[in-house]
N, C-alpha and C positions, 0 to 999 in steps of 0.2 A: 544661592542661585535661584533666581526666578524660573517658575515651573514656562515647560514651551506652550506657544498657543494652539489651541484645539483645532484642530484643520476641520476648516469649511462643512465639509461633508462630513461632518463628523459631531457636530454642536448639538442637534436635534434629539440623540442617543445622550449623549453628556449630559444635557440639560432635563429630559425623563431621568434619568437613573438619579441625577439631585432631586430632584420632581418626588420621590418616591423615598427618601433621605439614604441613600444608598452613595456611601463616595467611591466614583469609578477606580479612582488607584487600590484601594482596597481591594477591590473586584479585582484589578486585574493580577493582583498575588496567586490568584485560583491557578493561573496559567504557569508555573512553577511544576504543580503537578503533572502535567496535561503527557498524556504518551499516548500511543495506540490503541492502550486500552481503554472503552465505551465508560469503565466507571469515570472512569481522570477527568473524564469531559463532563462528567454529570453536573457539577455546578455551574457550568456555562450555560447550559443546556436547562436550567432552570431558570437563570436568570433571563433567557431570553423568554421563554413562556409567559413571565410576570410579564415583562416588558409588550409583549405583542409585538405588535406592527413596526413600535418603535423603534425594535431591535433589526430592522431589515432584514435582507437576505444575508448579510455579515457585516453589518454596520457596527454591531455588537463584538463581534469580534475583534475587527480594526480597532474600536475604540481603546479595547483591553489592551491590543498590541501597542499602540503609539503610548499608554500609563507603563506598560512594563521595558518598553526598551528609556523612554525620558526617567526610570529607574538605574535600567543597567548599563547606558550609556555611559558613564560617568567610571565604570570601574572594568572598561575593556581596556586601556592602559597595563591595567595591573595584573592579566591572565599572561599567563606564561605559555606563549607562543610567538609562531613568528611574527616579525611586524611586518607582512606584507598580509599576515593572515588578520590583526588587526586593522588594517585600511578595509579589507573588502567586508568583514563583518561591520563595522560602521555603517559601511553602505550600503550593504542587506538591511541592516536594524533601521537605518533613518526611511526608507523606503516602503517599510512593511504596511503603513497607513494605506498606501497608491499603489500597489504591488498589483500586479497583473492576475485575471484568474478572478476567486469565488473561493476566500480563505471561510468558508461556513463551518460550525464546530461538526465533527463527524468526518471530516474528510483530510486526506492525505496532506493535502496543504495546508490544512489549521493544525496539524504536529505541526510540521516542518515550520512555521512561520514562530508556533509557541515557543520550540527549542529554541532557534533562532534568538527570538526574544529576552530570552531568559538564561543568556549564554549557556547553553545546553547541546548547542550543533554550531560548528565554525565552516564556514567557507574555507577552500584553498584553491577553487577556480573552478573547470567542471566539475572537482569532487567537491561534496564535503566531507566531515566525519565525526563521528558524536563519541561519548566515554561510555564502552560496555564491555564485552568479553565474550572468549568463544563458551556458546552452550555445549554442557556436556552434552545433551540431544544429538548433538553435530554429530559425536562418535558414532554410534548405531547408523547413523544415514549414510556413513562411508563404506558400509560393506566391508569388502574388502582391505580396503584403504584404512580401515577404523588400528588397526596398529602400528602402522606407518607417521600416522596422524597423533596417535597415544605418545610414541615415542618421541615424535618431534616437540609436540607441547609439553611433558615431562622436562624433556632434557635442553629444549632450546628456549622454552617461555619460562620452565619451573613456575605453571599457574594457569590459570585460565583470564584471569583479567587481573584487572584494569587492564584494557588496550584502546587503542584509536579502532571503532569497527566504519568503516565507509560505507558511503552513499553516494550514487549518484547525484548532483546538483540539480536543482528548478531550472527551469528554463529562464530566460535562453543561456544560463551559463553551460549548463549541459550538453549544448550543441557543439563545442570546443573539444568535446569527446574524442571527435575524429583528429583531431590535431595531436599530433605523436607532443610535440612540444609543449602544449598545454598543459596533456597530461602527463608529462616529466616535469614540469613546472606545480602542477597540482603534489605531486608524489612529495617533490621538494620540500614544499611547504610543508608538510605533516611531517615529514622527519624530521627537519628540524623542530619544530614543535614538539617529538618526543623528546628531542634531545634536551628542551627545556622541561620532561618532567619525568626524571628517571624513576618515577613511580610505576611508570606504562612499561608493558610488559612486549608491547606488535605493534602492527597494523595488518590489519585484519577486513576481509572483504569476502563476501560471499553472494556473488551474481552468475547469471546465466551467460554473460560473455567470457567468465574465466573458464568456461568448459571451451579443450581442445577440438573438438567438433565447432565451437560456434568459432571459435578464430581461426580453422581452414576454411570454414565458410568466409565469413569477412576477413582477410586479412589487415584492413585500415587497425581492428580493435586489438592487434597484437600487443601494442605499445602498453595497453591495460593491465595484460598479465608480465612482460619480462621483465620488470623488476623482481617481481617474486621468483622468478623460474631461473635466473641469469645471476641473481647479488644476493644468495641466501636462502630462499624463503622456501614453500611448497604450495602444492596448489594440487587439493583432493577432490574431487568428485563425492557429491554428496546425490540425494533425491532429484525426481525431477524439477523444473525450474516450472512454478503456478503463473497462471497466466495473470497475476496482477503483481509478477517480477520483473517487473518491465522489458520484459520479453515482444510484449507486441508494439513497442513504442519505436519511433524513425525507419522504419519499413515498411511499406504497404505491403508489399510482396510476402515478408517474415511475415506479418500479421494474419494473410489470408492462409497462407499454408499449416504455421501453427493453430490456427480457429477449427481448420478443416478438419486436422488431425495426420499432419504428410509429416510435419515437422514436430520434433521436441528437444530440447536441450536439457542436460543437467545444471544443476548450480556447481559450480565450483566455488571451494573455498580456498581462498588464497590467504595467508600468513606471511608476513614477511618480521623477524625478529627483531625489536629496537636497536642492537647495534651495528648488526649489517646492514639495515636502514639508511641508518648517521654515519655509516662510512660511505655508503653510495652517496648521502648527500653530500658528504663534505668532498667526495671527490665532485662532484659534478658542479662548480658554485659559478656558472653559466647562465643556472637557471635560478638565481638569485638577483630578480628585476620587478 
């Protein structure tokens, strides 16, 4: 299969990193590692220094993304998920070159786009959801709740991981939030996707909308938590929720009051166990479009 051609805005970088006898596909393997943590990023972060100027504002980074998706493009087929979840990942990964925003290494959107990349995080519509597990940490922040919590992961995961933990989606898929259907449509997705890997133990989520306080305040974000609350699952109260939990994101209002200090929510963690999952989804196949 002939490799794809280098997009436009994109040759300048390609053609320094030959320049320099560096082959960009190699490079962009770096991206493989890449997570939140500042070491993962170190080789990127080198590579653009050599580079300079060349490297842009994230030209460098595009570049690597468009060598590691014309890598992993070829074997989204063969992951075991649903195929409504392989169509939208395709169209996450073909897009990441042109993607909206300021993918720069150091920042939220250069994880999310590296995952992305490197099948490591799957679309399911406003969510996504990446493979990790609940931290033992979790326990001690439940207070209270930390036995309730013990008991339920003992007896109904027997384990802490492998699970689906979610994420809110990039924009604009994220704006769909508020559509109850979206988000049963998102839900959908991922159960069935555990059901293709009975390895997975949940789905698992832990944000500042699953606390009971923030969904009497909005009631539109209900639809986020009753699946877990309604078809199985729990949903404990942990710490407070830090103000880069996407707590000050689509409210002006939320945003001034929480800055000010009027407002604070907890994170909730929400669990919901693989088999009660896949029997919600398999009752629900409505939302199979």
């Amino acid at each position: 299969m002939d490799s794809p051609a280098i997009p436009e805005h994109l040759k300048a970088v390609h053609e320094e990193l030959l320049r320099q006898g560096r082959d960009p596909r190699q490079a962009s393997a770096s991206l493989q590692a890449v997570t939140e943590n500042a070491s993962t990023q170190a080789p990127i972060r080198e590579l653009k220094a050599v580079l300079g100027d060349a490297a842009g504002v994230d030209a460098l980074e595009r570049l690597l993304l468009f060598h590691a998706t014309a890598c992993a493009l070829p074997r989204v087929d063969e992951l075991r998920v649903h195929d409504s979840v392989k169509r939208l990942l395709r169209t996450e990964m073909e897009s990441l070159p042109v993607a909206r925003g300021t993918l720069r290494v150091g920042t939220y959107d250069f994880v999310w786009a590296a995952r992305m990349a490197t099948l490591r995080r799957f679309p399911a519509g406003p969510m996504d959801w990446v493979i990790s597990g609940v931290p033992r940490s979790w326990m001690w922040q439940a207070g209270t709740g930390m036995f309730r919590l013990g008991w339920f992961t003992a007896t109904r995961l027997r384990g802490f991981r492998p699970c689906f933990v979610m994420h809110v989606a990039r924009r604009p898929r994220s704006r769909a939030l508020v559509l109850e259907k979206e988000v049963n449509r998102s839900y959908y997705r991922m159960a069935r996707s555990l059901e293709l890997q009975p390895e997975m133990r949940a789905l698992v989520a832990a944000a500042w909308f699953h606390d009971p306080r923030a969904e009497a305040h909005y009631p539109h974000l209900s639809a986020l938590s009753r699946p877990y609350r309604e078809n199985g699952g729990i949903i404990v109260p942990l710490g407070p929720a830090s103000l880069d939990s996407g707590v000050l994101e689509g409210n002006a209002q939320r945003r001034r009051q929480v800055e000010a200090g009027e407002l604070s929510y907890r994170v909730g963690l929400a669990i919901w166990p693989r088999n009660e999952a896949i029997a919600w989804a398999r009752a629900h196949p409505e939302y199979d479009a």
